[in-house]
C-alpha positions in Angstrom: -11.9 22.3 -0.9 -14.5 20.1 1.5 -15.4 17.2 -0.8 -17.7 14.9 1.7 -18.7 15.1 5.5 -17.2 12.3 7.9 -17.8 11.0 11.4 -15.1 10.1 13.3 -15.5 8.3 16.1 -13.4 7.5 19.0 -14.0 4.5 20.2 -12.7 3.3 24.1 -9.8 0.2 23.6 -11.3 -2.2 25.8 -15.0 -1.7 25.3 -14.9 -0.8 22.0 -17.7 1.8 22.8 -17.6 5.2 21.6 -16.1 7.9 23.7 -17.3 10.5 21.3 -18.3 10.6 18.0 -17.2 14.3 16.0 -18.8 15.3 12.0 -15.7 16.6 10.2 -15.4 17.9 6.5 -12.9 15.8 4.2 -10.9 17.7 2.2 -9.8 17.0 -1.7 -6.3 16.6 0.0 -7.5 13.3 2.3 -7.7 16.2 5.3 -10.5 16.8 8.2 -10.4 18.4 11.3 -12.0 17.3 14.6 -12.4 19.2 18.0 -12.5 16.1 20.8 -12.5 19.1 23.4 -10.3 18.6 26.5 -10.6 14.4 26.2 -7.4 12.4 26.3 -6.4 8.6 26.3 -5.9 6.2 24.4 -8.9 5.4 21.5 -9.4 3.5 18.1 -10.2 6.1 15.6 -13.6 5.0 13.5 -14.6 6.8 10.2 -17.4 6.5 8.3 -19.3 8.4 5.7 -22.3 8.3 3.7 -20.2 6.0 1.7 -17.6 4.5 2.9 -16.7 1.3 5.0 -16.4 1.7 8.1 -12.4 1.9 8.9 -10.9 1.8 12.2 -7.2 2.7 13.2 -5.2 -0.3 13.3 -3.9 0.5 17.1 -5.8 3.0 19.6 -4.3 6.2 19.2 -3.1 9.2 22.0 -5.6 11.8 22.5 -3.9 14.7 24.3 -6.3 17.2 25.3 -8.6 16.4 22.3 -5.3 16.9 19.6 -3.5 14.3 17.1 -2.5 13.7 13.8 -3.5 10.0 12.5 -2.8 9.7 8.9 -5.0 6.1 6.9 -3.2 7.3 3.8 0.1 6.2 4.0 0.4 2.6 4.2 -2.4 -0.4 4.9 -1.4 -0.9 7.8 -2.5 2.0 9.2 -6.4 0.4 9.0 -6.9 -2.6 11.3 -6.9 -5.7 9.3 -5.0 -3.4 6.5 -8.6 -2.5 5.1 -7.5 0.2 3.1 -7.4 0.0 -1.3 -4.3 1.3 -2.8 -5.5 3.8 -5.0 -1.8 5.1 -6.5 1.5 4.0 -5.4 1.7 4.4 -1.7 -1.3 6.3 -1.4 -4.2 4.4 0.5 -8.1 5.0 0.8 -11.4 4.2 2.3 -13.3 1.4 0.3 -16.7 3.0 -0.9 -20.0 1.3 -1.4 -21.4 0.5 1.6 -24.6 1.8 0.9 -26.7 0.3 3.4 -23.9 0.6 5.9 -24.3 -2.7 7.1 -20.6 -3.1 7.3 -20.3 -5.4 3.9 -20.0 -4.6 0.5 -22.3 -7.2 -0.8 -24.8 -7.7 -3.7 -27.5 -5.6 -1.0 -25.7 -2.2 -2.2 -26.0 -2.4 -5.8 -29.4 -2.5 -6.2 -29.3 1.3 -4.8 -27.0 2.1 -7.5 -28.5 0.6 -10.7 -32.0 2.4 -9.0 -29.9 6.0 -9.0 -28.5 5.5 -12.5 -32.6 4.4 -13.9 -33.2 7.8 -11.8 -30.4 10.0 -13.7 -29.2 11.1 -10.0 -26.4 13.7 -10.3 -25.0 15.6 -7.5 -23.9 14.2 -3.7 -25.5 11.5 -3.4 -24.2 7.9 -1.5 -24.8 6.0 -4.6 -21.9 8.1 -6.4 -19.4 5.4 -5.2 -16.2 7.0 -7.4 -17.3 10.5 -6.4 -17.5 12.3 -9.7 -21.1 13.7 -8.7 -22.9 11.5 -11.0 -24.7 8.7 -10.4 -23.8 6.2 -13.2 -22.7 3.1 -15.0 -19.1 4.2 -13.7 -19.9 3.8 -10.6 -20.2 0.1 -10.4 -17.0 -1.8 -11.6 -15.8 -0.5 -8.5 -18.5 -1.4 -6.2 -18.5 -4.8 -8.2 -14.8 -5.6 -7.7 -15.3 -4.8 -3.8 -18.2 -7.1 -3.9 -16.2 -10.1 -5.5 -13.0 -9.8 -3.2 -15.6 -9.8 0.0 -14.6 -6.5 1.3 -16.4 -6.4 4.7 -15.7 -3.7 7.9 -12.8 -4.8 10.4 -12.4 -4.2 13.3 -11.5 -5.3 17.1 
C-alpha cells in the first residue's frame, strides 16, 4: 500500500547538482520505485518528501542503465553523517518535521503544527509528522525531541 509520495534525486558526486530528480510512491514496507531511464554513473541518492529531512546516501551509488537497489533502512550508516532515527531494533528511518523544508528541524516548524491541530486537520497533510492521518497533539513530542537534539539535513 503507497503511504506518501517521495522525490528522489540523484545528485552528480563532484558537483553535487542534480542529474535528475524522479516522484516515487513509498510504500507501507519502506519501498518505492524510480525509472532513471538509460542514465548510469555514479550519484548520491537525495530523498525528500512533504515531510521529511532531506537524506542523502552516505556514498554515491552505481546507476546501471537507470537500475539499483539502495536500502536507508538497515543501518545509519547508510545516510551520510548517519542521519537516520532508529525506529525498532535495526530498523532505520527518515526524520520527519521539516515543515518548511528549510533543511532544519527548528522551533520554525512547529508553529505549522500547533496551527493544524487549532484547525482540526485530519487526512495527508505535512503537519501529520507521525503519519497517523491526523493532525494532532501526537504529533509533536516527536517533532520536539528532533528540535532539541538539533536534527539538521547532511550532506556533502
Amino acid at each position: 500500500q503507497d503511504v506518501d509520495s517521495i522525490l528522489v534525486d540523484l545528485k552528480d558526486p563532484t558537483s553535487f547538482e542534480s542529474a535528475m530528480v524522479v516522484p516515487a510512491l513509498l510504500s507501507t514496507d519502506g519501498n518505492a520505485t524510480c525509472d532513471f531511464g538509460a542514465i548510469t554513473g555514479n550519484y548520491y541518492i537525495a530523498i525528500s518528501s512533504r515531510n521529511s529531512l532531506l537524506t542523502w546516501s552516505s556514498e554515491p551509488v552505481n546507476i546501471v542503465n537507470g537500475t539499483n537497489f539502495y536500502d536507508f533502512t538497515t543501518e545509519s550508516t547508510a545516510a551520510y553523517g548517519n542521519n537516520l532515527k532508529e525506529v525498532e531494533p535495526g530498523i532505520w528511518a527518515f526524520y520527519s518535521g521539516d515543515l518548511n523544508a528549510d533543511e532544519n528541524l527548528d522551533l520554525l516548524d512547529i508553529g505549522a503544527v500547533e496551527t493544524d491541530i487549532n484547525n482540526f486537520q485530519f487526512g495527508n497533510f505535512p503537519t501529520d509528522v507521525n503519519g497517523d492521518g491526523n493532525v494532532d497533539l501526537l504529533d509533536t513530542p516527536a517533532l520536539e525531541a528532533n528540535i532539541g537534539n538539533f536534527i539538521f539535513s547532511n550532506h556533502p
